[in-house]
N, C-alpha and C positions, 0 to 999 in steps of 0.2 A: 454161831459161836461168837460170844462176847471177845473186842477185842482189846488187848491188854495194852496199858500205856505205856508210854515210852523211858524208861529209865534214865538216868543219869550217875554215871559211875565217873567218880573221880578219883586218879590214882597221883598220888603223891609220894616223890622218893624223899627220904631226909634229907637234909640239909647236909652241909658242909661238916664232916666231922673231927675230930680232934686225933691224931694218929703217935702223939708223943709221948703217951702214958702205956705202962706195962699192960693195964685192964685187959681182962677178956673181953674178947670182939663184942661179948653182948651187953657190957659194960660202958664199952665208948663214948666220951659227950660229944658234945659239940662243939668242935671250934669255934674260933671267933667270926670267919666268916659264916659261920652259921650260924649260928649266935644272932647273923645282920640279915641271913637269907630266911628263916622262917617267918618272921613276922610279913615279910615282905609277900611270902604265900599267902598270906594270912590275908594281907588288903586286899591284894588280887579276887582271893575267893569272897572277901566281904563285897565288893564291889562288881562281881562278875555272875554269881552266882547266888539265886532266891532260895535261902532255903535249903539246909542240910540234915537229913532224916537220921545218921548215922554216920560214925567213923569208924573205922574199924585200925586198928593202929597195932604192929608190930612190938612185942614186948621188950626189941632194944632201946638202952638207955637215949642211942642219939632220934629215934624215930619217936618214942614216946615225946620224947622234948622238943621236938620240933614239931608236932601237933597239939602243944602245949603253947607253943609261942605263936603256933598260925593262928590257932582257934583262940585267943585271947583275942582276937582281934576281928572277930565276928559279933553281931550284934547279938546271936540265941547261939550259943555253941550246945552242939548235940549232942543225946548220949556219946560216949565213946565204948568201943568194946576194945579191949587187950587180949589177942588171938596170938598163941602162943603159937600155930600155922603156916603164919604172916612171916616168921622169922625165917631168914634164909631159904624163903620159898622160892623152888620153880616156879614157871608160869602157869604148869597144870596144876600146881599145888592152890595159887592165887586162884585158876579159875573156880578150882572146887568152892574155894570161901566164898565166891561170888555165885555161884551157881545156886549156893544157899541161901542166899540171906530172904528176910520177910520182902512177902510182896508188899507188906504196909510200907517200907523203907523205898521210897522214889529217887531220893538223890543217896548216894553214899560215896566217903571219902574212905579208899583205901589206901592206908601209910606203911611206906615196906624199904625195899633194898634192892639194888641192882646184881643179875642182871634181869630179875625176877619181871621184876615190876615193867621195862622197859620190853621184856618177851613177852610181856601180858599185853602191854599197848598196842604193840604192833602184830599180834594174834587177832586179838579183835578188830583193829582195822585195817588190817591187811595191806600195812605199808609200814617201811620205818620210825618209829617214835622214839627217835633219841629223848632219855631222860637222866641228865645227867642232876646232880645234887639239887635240891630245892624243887626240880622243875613238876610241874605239874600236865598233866594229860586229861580233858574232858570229855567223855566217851556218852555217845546217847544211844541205847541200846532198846529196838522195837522190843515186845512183848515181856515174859515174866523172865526174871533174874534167870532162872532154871535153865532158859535157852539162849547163854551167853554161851560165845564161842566161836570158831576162828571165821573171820570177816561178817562177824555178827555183830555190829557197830559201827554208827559214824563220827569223827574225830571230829569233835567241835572246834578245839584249840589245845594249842601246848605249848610248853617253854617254859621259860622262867625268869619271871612268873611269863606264863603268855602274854602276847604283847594282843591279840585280836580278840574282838571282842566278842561277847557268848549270845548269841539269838538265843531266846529262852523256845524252847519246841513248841 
């Protein structure tokens, strides 16, 4: 049995958002400290990480725009796909998008919302990953996407932006 290589799934929560406006929740921008915290994902992942296959990005205003302002700041920014899924998903809801995606796709950045996104990190690697606004989680996951799942992952790096730095596998 051929074996499968080892993924890279990075889960990205939005940034800092803006709470002063009437908008529907799906509407929200970005405040001003976010507005300062996404790019700053942005360098992070241009500097930390070779090479992004996919993003996969939530169709709220402030997730869209904060993968707007990370990914400007990469040197090939990748397709992106807008998973109407992704919004105010559970954790099992994230796994099923990940469970999916192409084997072609090795690295993939998934942008979402808490407490989704942070019960997704720490499913997979089976310890707490606080992800509060901005911060990012670097998950490397043996075999094909399909057999992601709980402590099916090792935690490369997190925070925000992570402060350690990423051994490429």
């Amino acid at each position: 049995m051929a074996k499968h290589p080892e993924h890279i799934l990075i889960l990205l929560r939005h940034a800092k958002s803006d709470w002063a406006g009437d908008e529907p929740d799906v509407d929200r921008p970005l405040g001003r400290r976010g507005l300062r915290q996404a790019p700053l994902a942005g360098q992070w992942l241009a500097g930390g990480i070779r090479g992004i296959d996919l993003a996969v990005v939530s169709p709220a205003r402030r997730a869209r725009d904060t993968w707007e302002l990370a990914s400007a700041e990469l040197v090939d920014e990748p397709p992106t796909l807008i998973d109407e899924r992704a919004y105010a998903a559970s954790s099992d809801e994230l796994l099923g998008i990940v469970r999916g995606l192409s084997e072609d796709a090795g690295t993939v950045v998934l942008v979402g919302h808490n407490p989704g996104i942070e019960d997704l990190a720490s499913l997979l690697a089976d310890e707490s990953v606080p992800m509060p606004t901005s911060a990012i989680a670097v998950l490397a996951l043996p075999g094909p996407w399909s057999t992601a799942g709980p402590s099916s992952a090792r935690l490369v790096a997190s925070g925000r932006p992570p402060t350690e730095a990423v051994s490429e596998p």
